[in-house]
Backbone bond lengths (Angstrom), bond angles and torsions (degrees), N, CA, C in turn:
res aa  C-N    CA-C-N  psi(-1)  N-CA   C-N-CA  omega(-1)  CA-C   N-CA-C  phi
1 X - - - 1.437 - - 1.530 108.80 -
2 X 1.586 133.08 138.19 1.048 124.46 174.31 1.515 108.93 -104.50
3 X 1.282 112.73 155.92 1.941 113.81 166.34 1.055 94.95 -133.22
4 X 1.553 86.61 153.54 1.552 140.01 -171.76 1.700 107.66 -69.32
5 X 0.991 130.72 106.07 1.728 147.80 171.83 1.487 85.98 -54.16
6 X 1.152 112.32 -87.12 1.574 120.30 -154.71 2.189 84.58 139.99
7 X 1.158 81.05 150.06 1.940 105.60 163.87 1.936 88.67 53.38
8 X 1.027 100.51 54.60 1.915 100.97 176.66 1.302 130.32 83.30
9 X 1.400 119.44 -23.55 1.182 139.72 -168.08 1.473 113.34 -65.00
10 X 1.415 124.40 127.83 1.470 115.62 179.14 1.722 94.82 -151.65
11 X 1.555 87.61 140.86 1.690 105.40 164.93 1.338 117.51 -114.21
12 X 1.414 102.73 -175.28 1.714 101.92 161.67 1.208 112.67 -114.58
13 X 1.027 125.65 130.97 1.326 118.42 -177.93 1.583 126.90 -45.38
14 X 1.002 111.15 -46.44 1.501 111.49 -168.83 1.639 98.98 -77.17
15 X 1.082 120.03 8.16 1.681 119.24 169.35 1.792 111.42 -97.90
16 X 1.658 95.15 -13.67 1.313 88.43 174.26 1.613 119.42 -78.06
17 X 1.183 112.94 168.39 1.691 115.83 -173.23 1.443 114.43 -128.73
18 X 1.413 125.63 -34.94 1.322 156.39 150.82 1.706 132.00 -128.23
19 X 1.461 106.37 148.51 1.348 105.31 148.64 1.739 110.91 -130.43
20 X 1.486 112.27 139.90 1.382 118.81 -174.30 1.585 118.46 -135.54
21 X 1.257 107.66 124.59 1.442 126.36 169.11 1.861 107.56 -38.13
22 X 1.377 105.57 105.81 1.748 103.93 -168.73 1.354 88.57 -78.82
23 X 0.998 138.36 -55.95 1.914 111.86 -179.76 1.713 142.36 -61.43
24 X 1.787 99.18 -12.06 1.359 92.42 147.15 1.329 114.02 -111.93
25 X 1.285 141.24 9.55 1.040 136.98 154.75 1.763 128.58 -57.12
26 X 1.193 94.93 -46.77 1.263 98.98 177.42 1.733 125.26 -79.04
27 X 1.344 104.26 -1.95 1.486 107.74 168.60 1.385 118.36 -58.85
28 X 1.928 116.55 -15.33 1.091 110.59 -163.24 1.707 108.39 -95.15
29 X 1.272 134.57 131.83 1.616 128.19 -175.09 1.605 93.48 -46.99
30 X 1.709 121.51 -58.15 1.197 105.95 -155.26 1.533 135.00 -81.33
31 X 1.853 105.68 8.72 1.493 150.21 170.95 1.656 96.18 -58.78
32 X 1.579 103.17 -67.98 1.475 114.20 -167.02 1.544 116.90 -66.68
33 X 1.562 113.28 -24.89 0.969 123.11 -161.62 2.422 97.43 -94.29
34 X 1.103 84.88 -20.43 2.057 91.72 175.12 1.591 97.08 -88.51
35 X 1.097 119.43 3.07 1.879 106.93 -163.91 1.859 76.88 -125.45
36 X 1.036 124.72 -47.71 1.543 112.81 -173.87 1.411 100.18 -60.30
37 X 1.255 128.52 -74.48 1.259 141.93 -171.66 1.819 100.84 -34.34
38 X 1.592 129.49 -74.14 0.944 117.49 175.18 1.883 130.42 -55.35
39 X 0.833 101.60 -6.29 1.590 125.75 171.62 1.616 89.38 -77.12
40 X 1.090 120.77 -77.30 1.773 112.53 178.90 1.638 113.64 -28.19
41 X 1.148 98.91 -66.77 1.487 117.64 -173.15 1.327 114.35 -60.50
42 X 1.560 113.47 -5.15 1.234 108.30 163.93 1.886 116.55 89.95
43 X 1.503 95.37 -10.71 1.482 107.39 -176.83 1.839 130.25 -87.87
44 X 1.488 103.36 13.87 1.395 106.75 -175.80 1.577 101.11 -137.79
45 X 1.246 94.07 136.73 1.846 118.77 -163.87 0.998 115.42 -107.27
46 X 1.265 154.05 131.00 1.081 150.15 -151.62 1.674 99.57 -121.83
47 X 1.407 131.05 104.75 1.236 115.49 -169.09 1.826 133.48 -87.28
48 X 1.824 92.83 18.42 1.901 104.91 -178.27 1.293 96.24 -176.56
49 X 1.181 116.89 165.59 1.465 139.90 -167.41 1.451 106.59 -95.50
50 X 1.605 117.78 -1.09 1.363 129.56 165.62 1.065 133.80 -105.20
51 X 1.361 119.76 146.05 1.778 118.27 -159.49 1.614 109.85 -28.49
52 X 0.853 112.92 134.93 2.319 105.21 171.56 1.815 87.19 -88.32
53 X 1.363 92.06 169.32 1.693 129.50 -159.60 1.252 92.19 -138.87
54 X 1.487 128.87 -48.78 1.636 102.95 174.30 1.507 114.82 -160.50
55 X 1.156 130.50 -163.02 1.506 128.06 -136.38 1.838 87.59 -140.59
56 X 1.362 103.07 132.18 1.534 98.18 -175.98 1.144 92.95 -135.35
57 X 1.779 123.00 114.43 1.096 142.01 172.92 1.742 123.82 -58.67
58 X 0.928 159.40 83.98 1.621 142.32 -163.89 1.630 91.89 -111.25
59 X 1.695 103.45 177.10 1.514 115.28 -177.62 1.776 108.51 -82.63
60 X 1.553 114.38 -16.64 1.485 116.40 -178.96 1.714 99.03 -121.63
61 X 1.598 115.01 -4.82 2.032 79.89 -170.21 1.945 81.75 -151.42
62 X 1.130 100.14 -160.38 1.631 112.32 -162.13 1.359 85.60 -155.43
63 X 1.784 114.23 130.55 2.114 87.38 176.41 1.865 59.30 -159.82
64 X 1.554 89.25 138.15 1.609 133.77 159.79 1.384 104.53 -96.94
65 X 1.359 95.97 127.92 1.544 131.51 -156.07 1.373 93.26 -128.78
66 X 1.764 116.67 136.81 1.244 141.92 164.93 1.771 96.65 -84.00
67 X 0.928 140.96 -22.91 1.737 135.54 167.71 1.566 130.38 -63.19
68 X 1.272 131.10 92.50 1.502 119.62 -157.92 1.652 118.98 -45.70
69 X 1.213 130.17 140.32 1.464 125.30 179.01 1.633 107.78 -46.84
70 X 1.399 138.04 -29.52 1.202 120.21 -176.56 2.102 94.08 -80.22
71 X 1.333 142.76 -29.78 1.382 131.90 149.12 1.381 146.79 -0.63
72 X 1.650 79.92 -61.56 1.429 121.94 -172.21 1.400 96.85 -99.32
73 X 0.941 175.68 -7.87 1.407 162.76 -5.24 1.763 105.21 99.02
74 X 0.955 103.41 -74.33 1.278 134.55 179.74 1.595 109.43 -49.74
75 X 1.303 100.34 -55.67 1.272 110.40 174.31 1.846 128.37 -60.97
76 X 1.791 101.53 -31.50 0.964 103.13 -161.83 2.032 94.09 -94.57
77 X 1.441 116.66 -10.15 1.689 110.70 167.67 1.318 109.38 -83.83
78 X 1.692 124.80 15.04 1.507 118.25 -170.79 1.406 81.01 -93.75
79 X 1.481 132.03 103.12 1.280 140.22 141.23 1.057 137.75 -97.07
């Protein structure tokens, strides 16, 4: 099954690994420091030009999502 990012973005689910709340996520130093680092590497996507709500883990990319993790959540028990 794939879900919907928001602004075009689509995965498959079973490639996902996490989804995480980007405002308590990022309280953690070593949060900021896996999202900088993959930002180097070129591996985290930013999916809108508007604040992101949460952090979507996959096995190849990292993509910040304007959709809140309970959204995205939501989306992925619509079976």
């Amino acid at each position: 099954m794939y879900i919907h990012l928001g602004n075009g973005r689509i995965v498959r689910e079973k490639e996902m690994i996490g989804v995480f709340d980007l405002d308590l996520s990022t309280l953690s130093k070593t949060t900021r420091a896996f999202l900088s680092q993959a930002e180097k590497e070129g591996r985290l996507e930013i999916t809108s030009d508007e604040i992101p709500r949460s952090v979507i883990v996959t096995d190849e990319k990292i993509y910040m999502s304007v959709l809140s993790p309970k959204a995205i959540c939501g989306r992925m028990a619509k079976k």
